[in-house]
C-alpha positions as CSV (number, residue, x, y, z in Angstrom):
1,X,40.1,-1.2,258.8
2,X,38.0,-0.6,255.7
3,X,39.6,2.1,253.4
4,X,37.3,3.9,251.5
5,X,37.6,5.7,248.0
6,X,35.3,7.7,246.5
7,X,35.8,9.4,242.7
8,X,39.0,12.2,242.6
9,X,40.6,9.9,245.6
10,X,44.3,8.5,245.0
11,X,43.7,4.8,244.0
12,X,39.9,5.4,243.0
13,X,40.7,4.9,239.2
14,X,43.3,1.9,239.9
15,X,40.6,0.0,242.4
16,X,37.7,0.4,239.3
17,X,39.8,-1.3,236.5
18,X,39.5,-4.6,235.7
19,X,40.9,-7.0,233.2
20,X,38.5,-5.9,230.5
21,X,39.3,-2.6,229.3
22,X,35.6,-2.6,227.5
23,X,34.5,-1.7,231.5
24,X,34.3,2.1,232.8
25,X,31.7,2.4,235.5
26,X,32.5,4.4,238.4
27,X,31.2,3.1,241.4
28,X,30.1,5.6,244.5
29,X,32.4,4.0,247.0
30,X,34.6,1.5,247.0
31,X,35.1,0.2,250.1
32,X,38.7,-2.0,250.3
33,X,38.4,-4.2,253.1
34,X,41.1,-5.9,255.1
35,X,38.8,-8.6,257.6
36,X,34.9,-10.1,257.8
37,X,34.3,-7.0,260.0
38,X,34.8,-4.8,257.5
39,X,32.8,-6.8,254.8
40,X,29.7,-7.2,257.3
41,X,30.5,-3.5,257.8
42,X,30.0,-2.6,254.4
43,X,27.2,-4.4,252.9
44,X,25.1,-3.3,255.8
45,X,26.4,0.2,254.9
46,X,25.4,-0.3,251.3
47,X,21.7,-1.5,252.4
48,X,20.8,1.6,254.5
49,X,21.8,3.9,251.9
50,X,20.0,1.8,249.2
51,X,23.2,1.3,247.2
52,X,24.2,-1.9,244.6
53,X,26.5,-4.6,245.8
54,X,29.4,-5.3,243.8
55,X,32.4,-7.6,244.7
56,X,36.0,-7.9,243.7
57,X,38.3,-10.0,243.9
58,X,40.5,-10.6,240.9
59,X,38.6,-8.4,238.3
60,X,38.4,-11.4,235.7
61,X,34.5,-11.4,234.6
62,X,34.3,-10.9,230.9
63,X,31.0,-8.2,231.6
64,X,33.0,-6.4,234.5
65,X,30.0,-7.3,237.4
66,X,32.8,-6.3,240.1
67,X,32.1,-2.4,239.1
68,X,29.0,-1.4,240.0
69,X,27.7,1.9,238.6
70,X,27.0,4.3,241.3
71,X,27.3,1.7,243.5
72,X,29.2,0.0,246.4
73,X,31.9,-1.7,245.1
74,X,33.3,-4.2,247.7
75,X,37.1,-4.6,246.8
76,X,38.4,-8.0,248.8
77,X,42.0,-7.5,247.5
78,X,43.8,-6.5,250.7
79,X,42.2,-9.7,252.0
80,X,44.9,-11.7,250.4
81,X,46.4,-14.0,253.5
82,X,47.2,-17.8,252.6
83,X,47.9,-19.8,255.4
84,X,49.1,-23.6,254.6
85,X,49.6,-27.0,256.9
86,X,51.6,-29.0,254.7
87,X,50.9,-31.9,257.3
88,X,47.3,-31.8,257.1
89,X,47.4,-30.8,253.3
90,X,45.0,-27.8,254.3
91,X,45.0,-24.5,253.5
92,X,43.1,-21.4,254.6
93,X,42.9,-18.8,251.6
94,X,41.0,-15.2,252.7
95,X,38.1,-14.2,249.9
96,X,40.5,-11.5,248.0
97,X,43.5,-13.8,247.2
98,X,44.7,-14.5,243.9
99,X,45.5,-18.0,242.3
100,X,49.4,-17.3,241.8
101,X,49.4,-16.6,246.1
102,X,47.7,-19.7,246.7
103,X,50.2,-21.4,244.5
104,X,53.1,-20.0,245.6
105,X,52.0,-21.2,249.6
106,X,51.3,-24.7,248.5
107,X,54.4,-24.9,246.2
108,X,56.8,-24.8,249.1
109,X,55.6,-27.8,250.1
110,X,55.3,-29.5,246.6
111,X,51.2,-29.3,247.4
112,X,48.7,-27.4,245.2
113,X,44.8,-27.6,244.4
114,X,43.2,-27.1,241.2
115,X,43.4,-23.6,240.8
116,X,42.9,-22.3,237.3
117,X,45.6,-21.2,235.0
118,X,45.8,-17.9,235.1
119,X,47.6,-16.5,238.3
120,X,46.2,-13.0,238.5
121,X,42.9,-14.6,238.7
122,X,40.5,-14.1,241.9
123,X,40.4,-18.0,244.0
124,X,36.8,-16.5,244.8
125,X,35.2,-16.2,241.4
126,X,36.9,-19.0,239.8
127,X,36.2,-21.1,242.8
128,X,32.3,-20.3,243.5
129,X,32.0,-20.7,239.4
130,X,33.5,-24.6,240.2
131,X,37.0,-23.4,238.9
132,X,38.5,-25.5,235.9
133,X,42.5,-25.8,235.8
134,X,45.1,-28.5,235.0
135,X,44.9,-30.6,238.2
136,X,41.2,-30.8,237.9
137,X,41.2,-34.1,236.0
138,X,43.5,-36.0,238.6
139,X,41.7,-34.2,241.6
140,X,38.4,-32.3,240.5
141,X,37.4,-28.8,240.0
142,X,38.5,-26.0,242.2
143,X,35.0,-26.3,244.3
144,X,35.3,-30.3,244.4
145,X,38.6,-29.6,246.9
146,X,37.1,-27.1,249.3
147,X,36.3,-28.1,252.9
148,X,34.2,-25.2,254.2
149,X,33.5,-21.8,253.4
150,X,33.2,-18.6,255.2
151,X,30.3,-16.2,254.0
152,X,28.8,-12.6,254.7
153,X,25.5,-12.9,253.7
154,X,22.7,-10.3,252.7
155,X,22.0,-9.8,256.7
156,X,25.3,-8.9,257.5
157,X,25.2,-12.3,259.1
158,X,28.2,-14.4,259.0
159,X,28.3,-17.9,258.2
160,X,30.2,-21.0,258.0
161,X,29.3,-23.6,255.3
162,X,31.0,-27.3,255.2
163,X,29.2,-30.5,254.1
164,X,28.4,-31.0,258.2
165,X,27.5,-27.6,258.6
166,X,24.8,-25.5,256.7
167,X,25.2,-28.6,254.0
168,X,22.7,-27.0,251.6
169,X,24.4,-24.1,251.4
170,X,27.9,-26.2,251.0
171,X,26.1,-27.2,248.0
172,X,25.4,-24.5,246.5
173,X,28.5,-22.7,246.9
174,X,29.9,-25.4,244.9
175,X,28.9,-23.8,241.3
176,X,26.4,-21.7,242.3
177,X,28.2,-18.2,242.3
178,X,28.8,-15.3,244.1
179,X,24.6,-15.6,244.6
180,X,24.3,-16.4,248.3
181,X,27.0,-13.9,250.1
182,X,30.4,-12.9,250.1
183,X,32.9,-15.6,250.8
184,X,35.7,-14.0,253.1
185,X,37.7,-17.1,253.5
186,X,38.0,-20.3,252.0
187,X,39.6,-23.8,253.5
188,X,41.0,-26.2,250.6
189,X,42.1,-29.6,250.4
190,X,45.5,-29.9,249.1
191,X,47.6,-32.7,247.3
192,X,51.4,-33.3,246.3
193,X,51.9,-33.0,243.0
194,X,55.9,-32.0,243.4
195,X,57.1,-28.9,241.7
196,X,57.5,-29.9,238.1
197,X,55.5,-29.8,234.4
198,X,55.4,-30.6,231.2
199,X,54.1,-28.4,228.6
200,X,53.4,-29.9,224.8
201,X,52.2,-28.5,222.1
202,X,52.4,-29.2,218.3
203,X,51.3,-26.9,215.5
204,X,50.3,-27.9,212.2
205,X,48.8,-26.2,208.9
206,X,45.3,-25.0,208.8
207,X,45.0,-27.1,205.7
208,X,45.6,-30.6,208.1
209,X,43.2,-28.9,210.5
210,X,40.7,-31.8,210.1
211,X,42.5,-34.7,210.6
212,X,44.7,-33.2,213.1
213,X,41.4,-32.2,215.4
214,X,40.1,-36.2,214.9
215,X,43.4,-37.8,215.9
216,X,43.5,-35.5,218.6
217,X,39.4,-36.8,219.7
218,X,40.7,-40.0,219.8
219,X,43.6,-39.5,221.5
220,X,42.1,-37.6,224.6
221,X,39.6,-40.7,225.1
222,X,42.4,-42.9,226.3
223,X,44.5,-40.0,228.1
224,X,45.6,-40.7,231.4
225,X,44.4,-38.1,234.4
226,X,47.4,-36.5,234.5
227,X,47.7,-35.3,231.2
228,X,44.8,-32.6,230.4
229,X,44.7,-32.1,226.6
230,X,43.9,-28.4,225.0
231,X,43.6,-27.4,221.0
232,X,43.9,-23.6,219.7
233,X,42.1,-23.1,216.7
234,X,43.3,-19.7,214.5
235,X,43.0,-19.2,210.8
236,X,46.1,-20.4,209.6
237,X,47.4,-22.9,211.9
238,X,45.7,-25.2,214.6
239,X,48.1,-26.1,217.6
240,X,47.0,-29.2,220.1
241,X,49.1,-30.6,223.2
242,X,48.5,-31.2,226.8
243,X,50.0,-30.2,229.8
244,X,50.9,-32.8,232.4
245,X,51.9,-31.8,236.0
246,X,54.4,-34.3,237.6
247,X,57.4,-36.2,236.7
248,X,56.9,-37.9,232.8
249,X,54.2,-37.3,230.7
250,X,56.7,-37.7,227.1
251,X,54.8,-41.3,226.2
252,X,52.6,-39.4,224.7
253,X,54.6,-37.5,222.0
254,X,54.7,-40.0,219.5
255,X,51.4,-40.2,219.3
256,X,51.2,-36.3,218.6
257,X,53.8,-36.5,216.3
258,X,51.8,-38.9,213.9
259,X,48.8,-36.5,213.8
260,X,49.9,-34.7,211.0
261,X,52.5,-32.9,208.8
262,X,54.1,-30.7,212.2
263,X,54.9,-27.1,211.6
264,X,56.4,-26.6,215.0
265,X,56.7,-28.4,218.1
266,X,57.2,-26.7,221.9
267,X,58.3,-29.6,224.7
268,X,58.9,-27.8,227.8
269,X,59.6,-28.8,231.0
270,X,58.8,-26.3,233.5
271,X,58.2,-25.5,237.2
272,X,54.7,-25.7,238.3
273,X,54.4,-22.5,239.3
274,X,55.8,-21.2,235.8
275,X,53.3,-22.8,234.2
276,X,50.7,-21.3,236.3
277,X,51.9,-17.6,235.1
278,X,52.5,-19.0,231.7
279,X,49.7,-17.2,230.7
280,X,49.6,-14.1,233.0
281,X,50.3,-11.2,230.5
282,X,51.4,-7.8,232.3
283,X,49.4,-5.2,230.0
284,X,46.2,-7.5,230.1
285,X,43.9,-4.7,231.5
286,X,44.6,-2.6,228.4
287,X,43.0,-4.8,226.0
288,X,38.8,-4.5,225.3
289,X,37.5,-8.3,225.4
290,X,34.6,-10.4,224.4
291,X,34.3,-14.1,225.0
292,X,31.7,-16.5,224.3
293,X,31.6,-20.4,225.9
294,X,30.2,-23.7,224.9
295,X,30.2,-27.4,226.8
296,X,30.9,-30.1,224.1
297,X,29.9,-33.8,225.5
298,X,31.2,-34.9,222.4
299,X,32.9,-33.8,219.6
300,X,30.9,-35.3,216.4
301,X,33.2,-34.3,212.6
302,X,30.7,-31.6,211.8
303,X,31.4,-29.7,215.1
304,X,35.0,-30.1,214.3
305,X,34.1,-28.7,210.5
306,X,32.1,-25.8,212.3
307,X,35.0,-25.2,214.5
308,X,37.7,-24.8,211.8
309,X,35.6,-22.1,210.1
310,X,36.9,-19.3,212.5
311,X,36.6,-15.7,210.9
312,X,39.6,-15.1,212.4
313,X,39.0,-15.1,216.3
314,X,40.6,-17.1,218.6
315,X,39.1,-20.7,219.6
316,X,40.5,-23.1,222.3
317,X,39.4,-26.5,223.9
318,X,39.9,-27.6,227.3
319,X,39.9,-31.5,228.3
320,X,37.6,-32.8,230.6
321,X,36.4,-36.1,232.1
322,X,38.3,-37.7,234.8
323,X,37.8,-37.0,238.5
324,X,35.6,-33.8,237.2
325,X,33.1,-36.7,236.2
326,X,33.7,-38.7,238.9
327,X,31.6,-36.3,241.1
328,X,27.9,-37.8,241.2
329,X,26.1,-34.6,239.6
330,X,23.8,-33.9,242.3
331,X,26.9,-33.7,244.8
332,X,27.0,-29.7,243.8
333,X,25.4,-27.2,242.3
334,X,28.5,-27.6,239.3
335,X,26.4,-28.9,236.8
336,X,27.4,-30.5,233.2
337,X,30.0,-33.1,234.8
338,X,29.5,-35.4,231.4
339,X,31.2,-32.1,229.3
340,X,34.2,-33.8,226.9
341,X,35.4,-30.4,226.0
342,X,34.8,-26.1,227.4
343,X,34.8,-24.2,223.8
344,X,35.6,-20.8,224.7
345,X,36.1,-18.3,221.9
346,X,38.0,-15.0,222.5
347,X,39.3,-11.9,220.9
348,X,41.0,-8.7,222.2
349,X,41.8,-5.6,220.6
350,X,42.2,-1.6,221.7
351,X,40.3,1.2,219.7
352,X,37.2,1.0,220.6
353,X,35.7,1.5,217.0
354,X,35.9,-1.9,216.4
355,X,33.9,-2.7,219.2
356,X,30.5,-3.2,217.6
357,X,32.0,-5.5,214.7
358,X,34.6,-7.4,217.2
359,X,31.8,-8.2,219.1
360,X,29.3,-9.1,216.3
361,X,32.1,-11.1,214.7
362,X,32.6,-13.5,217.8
363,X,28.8,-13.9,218.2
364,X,28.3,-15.1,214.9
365,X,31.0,-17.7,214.8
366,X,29.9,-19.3,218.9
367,X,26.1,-19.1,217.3
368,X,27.3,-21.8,214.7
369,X,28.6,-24.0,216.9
370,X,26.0,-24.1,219.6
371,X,23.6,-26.9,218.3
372,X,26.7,-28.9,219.5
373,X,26.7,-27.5,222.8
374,X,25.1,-29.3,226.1
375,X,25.5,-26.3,228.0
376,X,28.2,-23.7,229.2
377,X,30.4,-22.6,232.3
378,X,29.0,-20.1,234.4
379,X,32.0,-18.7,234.7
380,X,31.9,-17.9,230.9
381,X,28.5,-16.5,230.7
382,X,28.3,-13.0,228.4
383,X,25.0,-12.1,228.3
384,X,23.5,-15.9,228.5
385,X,20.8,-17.0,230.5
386,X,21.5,-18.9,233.3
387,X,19.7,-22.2,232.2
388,X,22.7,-22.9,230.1
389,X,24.7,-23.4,233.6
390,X,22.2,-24.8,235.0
391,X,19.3,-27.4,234.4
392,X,15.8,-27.0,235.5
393,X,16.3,-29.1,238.8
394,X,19.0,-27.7,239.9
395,X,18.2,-24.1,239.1
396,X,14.7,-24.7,241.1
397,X,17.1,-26.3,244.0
398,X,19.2,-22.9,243.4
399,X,16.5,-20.4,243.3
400,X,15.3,-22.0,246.9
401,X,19.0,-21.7,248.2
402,X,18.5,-17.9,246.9
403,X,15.2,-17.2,248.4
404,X,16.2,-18.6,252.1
405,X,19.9,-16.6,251.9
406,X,19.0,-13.6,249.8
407,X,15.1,-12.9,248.9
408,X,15.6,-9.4,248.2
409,X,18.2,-10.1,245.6
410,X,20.8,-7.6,247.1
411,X,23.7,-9.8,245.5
412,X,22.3,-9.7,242.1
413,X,25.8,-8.2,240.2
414,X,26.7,-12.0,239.4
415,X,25.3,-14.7,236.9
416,X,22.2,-14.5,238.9
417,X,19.4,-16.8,240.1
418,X,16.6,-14.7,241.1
419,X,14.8,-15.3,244.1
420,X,11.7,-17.5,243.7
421,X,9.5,-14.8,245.3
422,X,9.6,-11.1,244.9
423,X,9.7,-8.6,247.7
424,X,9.2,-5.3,248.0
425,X,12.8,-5.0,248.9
426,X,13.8,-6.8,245.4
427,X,17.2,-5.3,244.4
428,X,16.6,-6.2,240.6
């Protein structure tokens, strides 16, 4: 049974928070459903009284599109059920769980899918975004491993999408967004993986920044699958290592070691599922947060000059390649299977005075680097427009998939793809 909250109700204020602090909208209603019923329930709820759609799930986009103002939000939380068959290697994940429950499931049977790296983050968003985490070189992104999908769509209707059924919609679930419907459940392909993890990471003077950055280059072009390299980029220091999930992965610490003069050095073995929280922080929502991405199909010296030039903001690679490009391109809407390396560059803080030069700060510093970039993660998007997720064929592919499924645009609080033909019903 849906619960609904409206402003002044216990829980109102806790449901409209999300990660990003810099977000205070105050929705209508938020409606916090528990089945498809309720879901179907509320969006056609929110179309007879001509209110926005909004969806949450784990309350992770940058620009806070789960909070509608005035709207409906949609709250999928108490939808949280994970169901595994460790014999079939299957599992059935409703639309509001989180990464760390899907984890935990699978983990009991030494089984897991790529499933970002963050555990408090929503398996819907990441997942309908393609969904980037450190199995996805050995076994593809987070959309490459799911079987079918169940959706609410703009009609109240509800659907079932799986490369035998509704295929073109299977495909564009698979990097498209949250553009089509609202996917209530989800049914993944799992793999064994065990339970264990290695964590590496070397940090060496800003000063040997350079040399450091092209050793590493060269280093992630022979990496095996299993090792998925990453490099964090601050004013002073500049830390690279990989994570590897599995028995092994020390080979490569020589190699590492011979990068450059080594300031510190972390080797860690760890549980899977501790490195999936690894990066969970507890007073996350408290911080106000900007990001900007990029996609890198190669990594020429002068981007790794522009890179080292930070003002002071945070900057991180990710690893590619691998099963990720093993995916013929026009097998899902995911698009820029060739990237090398995600940029993403991040900062946080908490008075919001500094808003305005935090923010103009970051800008600046991704602006420099983005004659480098091929294109960026929709998942990342801040303001972008949407042809830097997708290119022109498959956005015209996309914007047909929108048309049939949505043509008055009432799921439009995403990265969106318009509808190729207005209506008098639009929705924005």
């Amino acid at each position: 049974m849906t619960t609904l909250l409206r402003p002044g109700d216990h829980g109102y204020d806790e449901a409209r928070t999300v990660w990003n602090a810099m977000i205070d909208r105050r929705p209508a209603v938020i409606a916090r459903c528990e089945s498809t019923e309720d879901v179907v329930e509320a969006v056609r709820f929110a179309r007879s009284a001509g209110l926005e759609i909004a969806v949450r799930c784990g309350g992770h986009n940058i620009a806070g599109l789960a909070v509608p103002e005035g709207g409906l939000m949609i709250d999928l939380t108490p939808m949280n059920a994970v169901r595994v068959d460790p014999e079939r290697q299957l599992a059935w994940i409703q639309g509001g769980a989180l990464l760390g429950e899907l984890d935990k499931a699978a983990q009991e049977y030494g089984l897991a899918t790529t499933a970002g790296n963050v555990s408090h983050t929503g398996v819907g968003g990441l997942t309908l975004g393609g969904g980037m985490g450190w199995l996805a070189r050995r076994f593809g992104l987070a959309c490459d491993n799911v079987a079918s999908y169940e959706l609410v769509t703009a009609d109240g209707s509800v659907v079932r999408a799986s490369a035998d059924e509704n295929p073109e919609l299977f495909w564009g679930l698979r990097g498209g967004g949250g553009n089509f419907g609202i996917v209530t459940s989800f049914e993944f392909r799992l793999h064994q993986v065990g339970t264990r993890a290695l964590s590496v990471e070397f940090t060496y003077p800003a000063s040997a920044g350079f040399e450091v950055l092209r050793g590493w280059r060269e280093l992630n072009a022979s990496a095996p699958r299993e090792a998925t390299f990453t490099a964090s980029i601050n004013a002073d220091s500049i830390t690279v290592g990989y994570v590897w999930v599995g028995e092994g992965g020390y080979a490569l610490l020589p190699a590492f070691r011979a990068l450059g003069p080594v300031s510190d050095e972390s080797v860690e073995e760890t549980s899977y599922l501790a490195l999936q929280t690894r990066d969970d922080n507890v007073q996350g929502h408290r911080y106000r947060r900007y990001w900007k991405g990029h996609y890198f199909k190669a990594l020429p010296d002068d981007a790794i000059r522009a890179l080292l030039r930070t003002p002071g903001v945070s900057a991180s690679l990710q690893a590619y390649g691998g099963a990720i490009a093993d995916v013929p391109d026009d097998d899902a809407a995911f698009s820029h299977r060739d990237t090398l390396f995600e940029f993403v560059t991040a900062t946080r803080w908490e008075d919001p005075a500094e808003d305005e030069t935090r923010i103009a700060e970051l800008r600046e510093y991704a602006a420099t680097l983005e004659v480098y970039a091929s294109g960026a993660y929709v998942n990342t998007l801040n303001g972008d427009p949407i042809n830097r997720a997708f290119p022109p064929a498959k956005l015209a592919r996309l914007t047909a998939l929108k048309t049939a499924y949505d043509p008055a645009n009432v799921f439009h609080l995403n990265q969106n793809i318009r509808p190729g033909e207005a209506t008098t019903e639009t929705a924005a």
